[in-house]
C-alpha positions as CSV (number, residue, x, y, z in Angstrom):
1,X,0.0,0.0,0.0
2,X,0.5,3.4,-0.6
3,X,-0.1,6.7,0.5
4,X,-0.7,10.2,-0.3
5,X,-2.7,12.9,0.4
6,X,-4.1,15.7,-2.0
7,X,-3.5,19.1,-0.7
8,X,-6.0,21.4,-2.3
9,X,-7.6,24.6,-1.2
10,X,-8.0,28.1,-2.9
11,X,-5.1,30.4,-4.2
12,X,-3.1,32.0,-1.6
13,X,-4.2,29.2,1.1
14,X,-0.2,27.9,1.7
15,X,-0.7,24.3,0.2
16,X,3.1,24.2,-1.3
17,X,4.0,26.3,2.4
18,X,2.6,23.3,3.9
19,X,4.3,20.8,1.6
20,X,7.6,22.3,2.5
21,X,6.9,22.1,5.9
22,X,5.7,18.7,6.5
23,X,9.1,17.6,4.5
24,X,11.4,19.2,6.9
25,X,9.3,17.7,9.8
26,X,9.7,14.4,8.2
27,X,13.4,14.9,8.0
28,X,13.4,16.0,11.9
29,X,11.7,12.9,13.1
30,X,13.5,11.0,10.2
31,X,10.2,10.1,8.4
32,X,10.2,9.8,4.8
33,X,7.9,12.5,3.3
34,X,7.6,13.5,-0.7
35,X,5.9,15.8,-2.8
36,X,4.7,15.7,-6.4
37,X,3.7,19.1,-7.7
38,X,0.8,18.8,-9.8
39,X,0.6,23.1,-10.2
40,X,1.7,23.3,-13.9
41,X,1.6,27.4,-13.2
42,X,3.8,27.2,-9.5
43,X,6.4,30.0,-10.1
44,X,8.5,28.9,-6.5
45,X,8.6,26.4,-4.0
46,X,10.9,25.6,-1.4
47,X,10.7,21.7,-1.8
48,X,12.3,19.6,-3.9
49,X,9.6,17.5,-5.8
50,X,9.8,14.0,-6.6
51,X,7.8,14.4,-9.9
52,X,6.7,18.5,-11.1
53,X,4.3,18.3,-14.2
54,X,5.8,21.1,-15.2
55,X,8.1,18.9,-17.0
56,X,5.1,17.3,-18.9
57,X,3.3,20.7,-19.5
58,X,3.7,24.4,-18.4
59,X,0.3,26.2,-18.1
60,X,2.5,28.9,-20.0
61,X,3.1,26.6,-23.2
62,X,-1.0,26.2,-23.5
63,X,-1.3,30.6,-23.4
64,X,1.2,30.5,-26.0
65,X,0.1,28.2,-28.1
66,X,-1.5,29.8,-31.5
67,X,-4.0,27.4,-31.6
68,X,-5.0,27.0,-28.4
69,X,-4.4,30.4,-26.6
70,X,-6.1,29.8,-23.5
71,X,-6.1,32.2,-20.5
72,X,-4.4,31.6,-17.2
73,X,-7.8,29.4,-15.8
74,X,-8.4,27.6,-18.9
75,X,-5.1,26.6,-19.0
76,X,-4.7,24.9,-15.6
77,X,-7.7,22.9,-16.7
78,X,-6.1,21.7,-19.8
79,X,-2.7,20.9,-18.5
80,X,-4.8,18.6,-15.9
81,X,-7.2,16.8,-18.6
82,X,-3.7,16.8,-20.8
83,X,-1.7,15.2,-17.7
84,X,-4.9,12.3,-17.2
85,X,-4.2,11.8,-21.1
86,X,-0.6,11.2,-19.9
87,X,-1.0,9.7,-16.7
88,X,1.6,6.5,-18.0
89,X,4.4,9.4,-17.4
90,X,3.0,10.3,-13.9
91,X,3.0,6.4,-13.0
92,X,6.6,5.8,-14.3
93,X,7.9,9.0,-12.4
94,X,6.2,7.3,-9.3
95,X,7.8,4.3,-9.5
96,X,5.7,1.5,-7.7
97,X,7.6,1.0,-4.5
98,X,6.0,0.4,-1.2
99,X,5.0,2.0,1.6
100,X,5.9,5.4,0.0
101,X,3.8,8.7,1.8
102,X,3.5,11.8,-0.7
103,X,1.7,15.1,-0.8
104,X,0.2,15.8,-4.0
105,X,0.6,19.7,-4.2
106,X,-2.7,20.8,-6.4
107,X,-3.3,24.1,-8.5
108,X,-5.2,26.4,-6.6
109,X,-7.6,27.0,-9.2
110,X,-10.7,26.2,-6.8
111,X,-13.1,25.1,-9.6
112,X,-10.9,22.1,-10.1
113,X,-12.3,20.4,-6.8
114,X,-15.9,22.0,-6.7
115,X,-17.6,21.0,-9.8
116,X,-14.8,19.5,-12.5
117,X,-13.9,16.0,-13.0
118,X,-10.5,16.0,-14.1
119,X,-9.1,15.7,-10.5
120,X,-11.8,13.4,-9.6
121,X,-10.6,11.5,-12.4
122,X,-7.0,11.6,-10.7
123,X,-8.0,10.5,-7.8
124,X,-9.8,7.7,-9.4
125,X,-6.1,7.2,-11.0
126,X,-4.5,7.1,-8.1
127,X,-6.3,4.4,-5.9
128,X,-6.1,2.2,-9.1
129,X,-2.2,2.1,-8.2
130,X,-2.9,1.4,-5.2
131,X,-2.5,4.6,-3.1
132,X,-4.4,5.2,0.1
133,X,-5.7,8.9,-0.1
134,X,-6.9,11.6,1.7
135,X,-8.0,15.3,0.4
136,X,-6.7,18.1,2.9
137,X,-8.7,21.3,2.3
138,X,-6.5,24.5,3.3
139,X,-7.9,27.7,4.1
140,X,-6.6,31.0,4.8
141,X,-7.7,31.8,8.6
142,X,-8.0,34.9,8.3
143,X,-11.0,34.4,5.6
144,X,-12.7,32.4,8.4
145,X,-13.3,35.1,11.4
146,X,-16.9,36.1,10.9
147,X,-19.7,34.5,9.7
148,X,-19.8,35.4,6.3
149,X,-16.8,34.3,5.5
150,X,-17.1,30.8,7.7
151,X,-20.1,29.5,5.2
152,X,-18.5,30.7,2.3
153,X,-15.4,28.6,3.6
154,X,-18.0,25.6,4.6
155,X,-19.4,25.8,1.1
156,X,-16.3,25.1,-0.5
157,X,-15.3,22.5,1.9
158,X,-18.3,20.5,1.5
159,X,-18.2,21.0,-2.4
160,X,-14.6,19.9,-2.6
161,X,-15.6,16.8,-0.5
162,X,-18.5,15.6,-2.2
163,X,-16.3,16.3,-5.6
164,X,-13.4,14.0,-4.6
165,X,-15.1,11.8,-2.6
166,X,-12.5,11.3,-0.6
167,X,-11.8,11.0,3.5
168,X,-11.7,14.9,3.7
169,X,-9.8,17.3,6.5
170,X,-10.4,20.3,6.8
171,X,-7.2,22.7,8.0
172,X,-7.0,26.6,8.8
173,X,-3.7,27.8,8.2
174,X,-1.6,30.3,8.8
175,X,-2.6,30.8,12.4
176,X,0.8,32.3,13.1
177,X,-0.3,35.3,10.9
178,X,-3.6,36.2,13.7
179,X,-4.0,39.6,15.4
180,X,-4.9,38.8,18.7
181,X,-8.7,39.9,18.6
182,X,-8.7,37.7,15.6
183,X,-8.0,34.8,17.4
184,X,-10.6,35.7,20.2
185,X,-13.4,35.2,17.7
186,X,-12.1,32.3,16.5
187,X,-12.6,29.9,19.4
188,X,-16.6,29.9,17.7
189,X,-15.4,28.5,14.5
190,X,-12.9,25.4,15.9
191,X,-16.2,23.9,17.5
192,X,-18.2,25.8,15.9
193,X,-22.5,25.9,16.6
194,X,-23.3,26.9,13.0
195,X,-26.8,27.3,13.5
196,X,-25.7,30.4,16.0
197,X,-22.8,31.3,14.0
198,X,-24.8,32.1,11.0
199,X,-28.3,33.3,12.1
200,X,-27.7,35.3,14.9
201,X,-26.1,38.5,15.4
202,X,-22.0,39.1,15.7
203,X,-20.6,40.2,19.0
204,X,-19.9,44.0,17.8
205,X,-23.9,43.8,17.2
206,X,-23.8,43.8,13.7
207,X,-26.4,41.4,12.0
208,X,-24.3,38.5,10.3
209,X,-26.7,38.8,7.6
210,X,-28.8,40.6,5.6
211,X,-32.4,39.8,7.0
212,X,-33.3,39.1,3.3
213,X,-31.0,35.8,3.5
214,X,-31.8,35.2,7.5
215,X,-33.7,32.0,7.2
216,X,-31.6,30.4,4.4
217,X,-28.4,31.1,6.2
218,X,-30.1,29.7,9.5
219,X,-30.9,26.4,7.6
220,X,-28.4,25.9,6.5
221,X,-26.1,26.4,9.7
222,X,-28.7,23.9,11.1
223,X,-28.0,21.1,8.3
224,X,-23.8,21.5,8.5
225,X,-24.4,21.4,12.6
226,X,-27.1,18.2,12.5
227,X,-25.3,16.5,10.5
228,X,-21.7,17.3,12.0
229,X,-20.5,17.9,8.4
230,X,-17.8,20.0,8.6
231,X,-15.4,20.7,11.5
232,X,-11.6,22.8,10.8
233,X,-8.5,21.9,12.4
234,X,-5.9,24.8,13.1
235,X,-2.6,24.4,12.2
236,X,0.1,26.7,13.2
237,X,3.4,25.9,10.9
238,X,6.1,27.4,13.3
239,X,4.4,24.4,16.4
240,X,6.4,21.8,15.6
241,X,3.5,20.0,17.8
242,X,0.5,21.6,15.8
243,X,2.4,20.1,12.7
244,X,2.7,16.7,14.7
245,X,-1.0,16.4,15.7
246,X,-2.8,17.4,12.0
247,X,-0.4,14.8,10.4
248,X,-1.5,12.2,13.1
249,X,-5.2,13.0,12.6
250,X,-4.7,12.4,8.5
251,X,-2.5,9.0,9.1
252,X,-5.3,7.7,10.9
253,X,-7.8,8.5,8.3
254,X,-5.7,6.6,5.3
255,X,-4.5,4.2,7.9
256,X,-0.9,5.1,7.8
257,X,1.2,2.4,9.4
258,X,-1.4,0.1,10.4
259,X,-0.1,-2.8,8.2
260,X,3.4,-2.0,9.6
261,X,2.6,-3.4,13.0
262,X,0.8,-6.4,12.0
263,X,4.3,-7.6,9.8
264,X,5.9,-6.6,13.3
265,X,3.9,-8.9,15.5
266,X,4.0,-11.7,12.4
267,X,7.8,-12.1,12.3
268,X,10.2,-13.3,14.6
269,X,13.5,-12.2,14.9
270,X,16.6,-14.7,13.7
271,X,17.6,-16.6,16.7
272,X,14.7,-15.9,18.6
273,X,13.5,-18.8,20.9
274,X,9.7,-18.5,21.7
275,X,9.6,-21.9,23.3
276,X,8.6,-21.4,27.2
C-alpha cells in the first residue's frame, strides 16, 4: 500500500507552504515524506519535488500556443485533462515501491475540486495504483473570522468533499499570521454551533446577515451542525507539535502504518527462541 494525500484549497491558502513544511518535519523525526507538484503554473517552492508536471506541461506553453491560446484558468484545466491523457508518465515517475507517503501539491484554481472531473478523475487514478488517499482542504484563517466568511469557507469544503469523494480534513492555516482579537473570535469557529454562527447577530452587534438571506443562512447552519459535516482543524506551521498532531489525525484516516505493525507482530527475529 500506498499513501498520499491531496492538498487542495483556494489560491493564496499555503498548500506548497505546507508541503515544504511537513518535509522538513519528516526529515526531523526521520520520516520519509515526498511531494509531487501537480501546479503546472507554480512559479516557486521551497521543496524539492519528486515528480513537477511542469516537465510534462507548463500552463504557459497552452497561453502560448497559436491554436489553443487559452487564458491563465483555462489553461490549468487543460494541463490537468492533458496530464490524465498522460497519466503512463505520472506512473513511471512514481515508481511502484512500497509504503511510499506523498503530498500531491494541487493548483489552486478552486473550480478544479468544486464541480470538475479532471481531479476526480486523478484521484480515481491514483487508488487504481494502489495509493491510500486523503483530500486536505486548506484555508486561509484569516478568511474564516466572521460568519460570512465561515459559510462561504463551509461551502467550498463541503463542495470539494463531495467532488473527490475522498476521506476529507479540513485545515485553517496560517494561524501564526492572527491579530490577537482575531484569534478571540475564532474559538466559535474550531467547535463551531453553525446554526448560532450564522443566524444570529456578531458580538460587535452587527447582523451577520442581511435579514433578506436570514432564514436560508439559519438552515443551513442547522444542516452543516445536525449533520456534523464540517469541522476545521488549526494548524500553526512554526508548532512543531501543531504540525505533529494534524499529520497524526490524517495517518489515521488513510491508515498510515497500520499494516506495519501487523508484519511486526507476524515475524520473529533470527535466533529468537519463543519456546517457554
Amino acid at each position: 500500500m500506498r499513501y498520499a494525500q491531496m492538498v487542495v484549497g483556494p489560491a493564496g491558502s499555503g498548500k506548497s507552504t505546507y508541503c515544504s513544511a511537513l518535509v522538513q518535519h519528516g526529515v526531523d523525526v526521520k520520516r520519509s515524506i515526498e511531494v509531487v507538484n501537480l501546479d503546472p503554473a507554480a512559479e516557486y517552492f521551497d521543496y524539492q519535488p519528486l515528480v513537477d508536471v511542469r516537465e510534462l506541461i507548463h500552463v504557459q506553453d497552452t497561453m502560448e500556443d497559436e491554436e489553443l491560446h487559452f487564458g491563465p484558468n483555462g489553461g490549468l484545466v487543460f494541463c490537468i485533462e492533458y496530464l490524465l491523457e498522460n497519466s503512463d508518465w505520472l506512473h513511471d515517475k512514481l515508481g511502484d515501491q512500497e509504503e511510499d507517503y506523498i503530498l500531491f501539491d494541487c493548483p489552486g484554481q478552486i473550480e478544479l475540486y468544486t464541480h470538475l472531473s479532471a481531479m476526480r478523475k486523478l484521484v480515481k487514478q491514483l487508488q487504481n495504483w494502489n495509493f491510500s488517499l486523503c483530500s486536505v482542504f486548506l484555508i486561509d484563517v484569516q478568511f474564516m473570522t466572521d460568519g460570512a466568511k465561515f459559510l462561504s469557507g463551509t461551502m467550498a469544503a463541503l463542495s470539494v468533499m463531495v467532488n473527490l469523494e475522498l476521506p476529507h480534513i479540513n485545515i485553517l492555516s496560517k494561524m501564526d499570521l492572527l491579530s490577537k482579537g482575531a484569534r478571540k473570535r475564532l474559538d466559535r469557529f474550531l467547535e463551531p454551533d453553525p446554526h448560532s454562527i450564522l443566524g444570529n447577530i456578531e458580538p460587535s452587534g452587527r447582523l451577520t446577515f442581511n435579514n433578506k438571506y436570514r432564514k436560508l443562512t439559519e438552515t443551513i447552519g442547522k444542516i452543516i451542525e445536525d449533520y456534523s459535516l464540517v469541522r476545521f482543524i488549526p494548524l500553526n506551521l512554526k508548532d512543531h507539535e501543531s504540525i505533529s498532531d494534524v499529520l497524526l489525525t490524517i495517518d489515521n484516516v488513510i491508515q498510515f502504518g497500520e499494516d506495519q505493525d501487523t508484519r511486526t507482530r507476524d515475524f520473529e527475529e533470527p535466533g529468537v527462541n519463543n519456546e517457554n
